[in-house]
N, C-alpha and C positions, 0 to 999 in steps of 0.2 A: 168615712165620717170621723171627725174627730172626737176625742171624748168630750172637749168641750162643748159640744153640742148635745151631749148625753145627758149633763149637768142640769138636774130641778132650777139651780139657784147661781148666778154666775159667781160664786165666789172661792178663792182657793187662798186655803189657809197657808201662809208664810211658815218656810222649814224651821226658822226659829232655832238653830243650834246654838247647844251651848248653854241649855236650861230649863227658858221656858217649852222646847217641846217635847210633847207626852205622847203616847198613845191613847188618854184621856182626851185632851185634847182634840189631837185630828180625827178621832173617832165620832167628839158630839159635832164637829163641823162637817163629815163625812153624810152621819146619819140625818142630820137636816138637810143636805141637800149638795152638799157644797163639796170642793174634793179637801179630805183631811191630807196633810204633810206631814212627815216624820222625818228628821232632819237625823243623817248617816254621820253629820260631821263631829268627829272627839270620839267619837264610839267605835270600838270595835266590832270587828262582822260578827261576833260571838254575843255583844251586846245588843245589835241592829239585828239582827236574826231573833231575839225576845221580845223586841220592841214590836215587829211586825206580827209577829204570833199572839199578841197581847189587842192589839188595835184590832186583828181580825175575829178574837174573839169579844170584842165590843160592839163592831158595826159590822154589816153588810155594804156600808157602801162604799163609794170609791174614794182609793188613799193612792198617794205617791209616797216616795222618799230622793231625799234630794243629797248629790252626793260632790262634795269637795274634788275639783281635778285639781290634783299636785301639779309643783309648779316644775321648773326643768331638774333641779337639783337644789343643794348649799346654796344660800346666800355666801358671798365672799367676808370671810369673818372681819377682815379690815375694815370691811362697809359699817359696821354697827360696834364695831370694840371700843369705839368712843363713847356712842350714849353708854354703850354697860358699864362700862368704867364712872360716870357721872352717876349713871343710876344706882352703884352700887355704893359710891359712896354718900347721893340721899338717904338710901336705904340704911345705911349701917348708922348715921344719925339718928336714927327712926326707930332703929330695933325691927324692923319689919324684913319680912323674909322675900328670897329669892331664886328663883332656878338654872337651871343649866338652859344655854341656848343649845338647840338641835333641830335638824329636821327631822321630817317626816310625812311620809306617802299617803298618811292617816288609813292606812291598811287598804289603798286603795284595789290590789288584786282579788282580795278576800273579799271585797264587799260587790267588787263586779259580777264576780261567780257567784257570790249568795242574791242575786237580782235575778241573775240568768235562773237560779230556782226559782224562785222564788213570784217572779211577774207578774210584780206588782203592776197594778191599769198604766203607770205613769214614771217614768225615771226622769229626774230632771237636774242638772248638774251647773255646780256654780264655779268661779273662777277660771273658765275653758272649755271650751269644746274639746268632746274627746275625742281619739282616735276613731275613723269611720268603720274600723274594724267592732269595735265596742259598741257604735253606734246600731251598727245590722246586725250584731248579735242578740241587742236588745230587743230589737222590732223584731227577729225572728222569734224569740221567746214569745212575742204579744206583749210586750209593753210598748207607751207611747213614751218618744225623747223629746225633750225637753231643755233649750238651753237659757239661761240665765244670759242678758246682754245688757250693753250700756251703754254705747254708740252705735250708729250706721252701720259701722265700717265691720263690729263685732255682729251685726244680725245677717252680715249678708254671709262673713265666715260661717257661722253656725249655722243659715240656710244650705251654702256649698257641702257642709260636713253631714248632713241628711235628719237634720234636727226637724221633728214636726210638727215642732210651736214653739214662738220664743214669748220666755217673760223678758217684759221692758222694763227695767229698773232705772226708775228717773234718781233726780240727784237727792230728793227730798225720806227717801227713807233707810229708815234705820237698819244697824248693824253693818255688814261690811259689804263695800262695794265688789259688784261681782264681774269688775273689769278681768278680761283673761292675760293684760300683765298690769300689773303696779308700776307705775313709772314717777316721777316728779311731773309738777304743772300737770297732772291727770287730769281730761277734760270731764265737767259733768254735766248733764244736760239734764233740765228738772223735766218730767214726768210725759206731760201734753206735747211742748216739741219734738220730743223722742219720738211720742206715740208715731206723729205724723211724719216726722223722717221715716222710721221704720218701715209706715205702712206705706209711703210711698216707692219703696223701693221692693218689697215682699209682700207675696200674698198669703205667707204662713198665719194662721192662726195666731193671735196674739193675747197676752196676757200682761198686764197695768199690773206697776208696783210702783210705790214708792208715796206716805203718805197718803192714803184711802184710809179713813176712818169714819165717814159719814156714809148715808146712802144716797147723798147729793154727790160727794166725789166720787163714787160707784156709776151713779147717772151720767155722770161727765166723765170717764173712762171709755163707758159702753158707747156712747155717743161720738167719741173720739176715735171709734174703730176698735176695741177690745173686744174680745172674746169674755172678758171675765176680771175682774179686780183680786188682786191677791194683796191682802191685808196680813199681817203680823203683831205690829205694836197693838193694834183694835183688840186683840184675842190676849195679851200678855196678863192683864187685870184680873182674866176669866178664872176661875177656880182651877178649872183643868189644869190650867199652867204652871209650871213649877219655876214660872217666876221666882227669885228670892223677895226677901221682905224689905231689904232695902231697895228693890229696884222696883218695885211696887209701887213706895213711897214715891222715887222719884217720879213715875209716870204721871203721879197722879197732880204734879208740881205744872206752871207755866213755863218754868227754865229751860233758858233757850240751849238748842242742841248744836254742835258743829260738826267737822270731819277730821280724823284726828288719824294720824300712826302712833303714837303713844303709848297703846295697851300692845298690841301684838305683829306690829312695823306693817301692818295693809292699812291702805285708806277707809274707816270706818264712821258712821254719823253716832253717837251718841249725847248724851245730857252732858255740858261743861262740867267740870268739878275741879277739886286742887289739883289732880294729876296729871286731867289734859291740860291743865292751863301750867301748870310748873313743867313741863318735856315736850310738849305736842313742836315746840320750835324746832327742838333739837331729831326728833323723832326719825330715825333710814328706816328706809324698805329694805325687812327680812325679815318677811312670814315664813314658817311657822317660829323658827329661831325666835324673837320675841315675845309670841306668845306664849312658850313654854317659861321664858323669864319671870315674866308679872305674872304670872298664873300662882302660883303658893303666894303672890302679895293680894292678891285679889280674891281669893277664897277666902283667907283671914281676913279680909276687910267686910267679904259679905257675911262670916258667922259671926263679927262683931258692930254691926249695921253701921257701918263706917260711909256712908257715900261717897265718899270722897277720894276712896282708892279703888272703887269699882266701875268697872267698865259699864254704863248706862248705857248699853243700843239703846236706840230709840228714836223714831221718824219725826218727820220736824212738827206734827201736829197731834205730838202723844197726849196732850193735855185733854183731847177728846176721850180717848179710850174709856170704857166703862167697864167697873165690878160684875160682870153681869154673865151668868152659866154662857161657854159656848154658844151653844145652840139658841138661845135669845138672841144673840147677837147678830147672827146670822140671820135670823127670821126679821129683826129691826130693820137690819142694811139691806134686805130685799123688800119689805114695804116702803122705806123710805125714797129707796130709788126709784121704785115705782110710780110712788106718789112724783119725785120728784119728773121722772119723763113723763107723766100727765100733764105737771102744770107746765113746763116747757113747748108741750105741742095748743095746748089752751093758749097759751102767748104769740106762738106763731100763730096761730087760727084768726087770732085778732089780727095782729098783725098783716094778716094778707084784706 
């Protein structure tokens, strides 16, 4: 039996790295019902090893952690010596600062072995399906895997590779796309026709992302064949979150969102601002290499509430999102779904 059928409430909270996720957080969405996330990605296993000991001493109930698979190596520095050459000379116009491009594994040996202790209910992993070796080492610990997909073509890989549920990330939500390569012309497919690609092809357990913010779009997930709605942006507003204060602001804006390489060279949806709009043209794929770039411009922008130079994640229907504790949130988007598959089957009742 899968855990998502263990689930009080079908909702799973979005890993959220890079800020807004806490152990505050996935711990009030855990203990209501729902599975808390704690997002492995920028942290070190020395960091993520406190985080989990923190979240377990909040809740009892069930949390994952979701973990970045590196990509093959180096981007080729020729590929992106241009934008940084242009961005550096924005930047030095500007006074604003900058980093050194480089890669990086984001400690991912350290963070496998701290799993394999550690087993947690759920391991779930973005950017790639990992080796099937990793895979059965997880499931021999007792954790379930978990792969992050975005086409067809990625759900049936990470069914072959022994994944036992995939989240469907349609084109509509925020932060970065968790295709397992970045390429140009990246297809994206919004949410509902995924769902039903997918589930036509696998019988794995499935999990909805990508703009859920209501518990009408929760009812039309579960309806669509989901297991469970995984929301992110919905929880950003929440206290728990360590949201900054300018990305706050913006959520709570109607500004419209796009898909940008700009901030850190992967395809990512956030709120337009002056910097996706002044680079997003020029923007190559070389993750992490650009993220380590913008990153000292983009801290400075957030300790100076600057919107304008920070990276907005955000799914294309942030403007819902509500101020409101975790765990409210959670109990709303389960009454409401509720309500909402009642008046659905009263429709068809008439209807027949």
């Amino acid at each position: 039996m899968s855990l998502l059928d263990q689930l009080p409430t079908p909702v799973v909270l979005a890993p959220l790295a890079g800020g807004p996720s806490t152990p505050e957080l996935a711990a009030e969405v855990a203990s209501a019902g729902g599975l808390g996330f704690l997002a492995a990605g920028y942290l070190t296993a020395a960091q993520l090893a406190e985080r989990i000991a923190r979240v377990r001493s909040l809740t009892e109930g069930r949390i994952g952690v979701n973990v970045f698979v590196p990509g093959p190596g180096p981007a080729e520095a020729g590929s992106y010596q241009p934008y940084l050459e242009r961005l550096a000379r924005w930047a030095g116009e500007r006074e604003l600062p900058l980093g050194d491009p480089r890669y990086s594994d984001d400690d991912w040996p350290a963070k496998i072995e701290l799993l394999l202790r550690e087993r947690v209910p759920v391991v779930s992993f973005t950017f790639g399906c990992p080796e099937r070796r990793v895979v059965e080492a997880l499931r021999d610990a007792g954790c379930e895997v978990w792969v992050t997909v975005t086409s067809p073509d990625e759900a049936a890989e990470a069914e072959r590779g022994g994944a036992d549920a995939l989240v469907v990330q349609g084109a509509e939500a925020g932060g970065h796309r968790a295709s397992f390569v970045d390429r140009p012309e990246l297809p994206v497919y919004a949410l509902l026709p995924l769902l039903a690609l997918v589930r036509s092809r696998s019988a794995l357990p499935l999990v909805a992302s990508g703009g859920i913010a209501t518990g009408e779009a929760l009812a039309a997930v579960l309806c669509a064949g989901a297991s469970a709605g995984q929301l992110g942006t919905a929880f950003m507003l929440c206290p728990e979150a360590g949201t900054s204060e300018v990305h706050r602001s913006a959520l709570q804006s109607d500004a419209e969102t796009a898909l940008t390489r700009a901030f850190t060279g992967r395809l990512a949806r956030g709120i337009r601002n002056a910097f996706l709009d002044e680079h997003d043209a020029s923007a190559p794929i070389a993750y992490p290499e650009l993220h380590y770039v913008t990153a000292p411009l983009r801290q400075q922008a957030r300790e100076q509430g600057n919107p304008e130079l920070v990276n907005l994640w955000a799914g294309e229907a942030h403007a819902l999102a509500r101020a409101l504790p975790a765990a409210e949130v959670v109990r709303q988007l389960v009454a409401d779904a509720r309500a909402s598959l009642s008046a659905a089957a009263a429709r068809h009742a008439r209807a027949r």
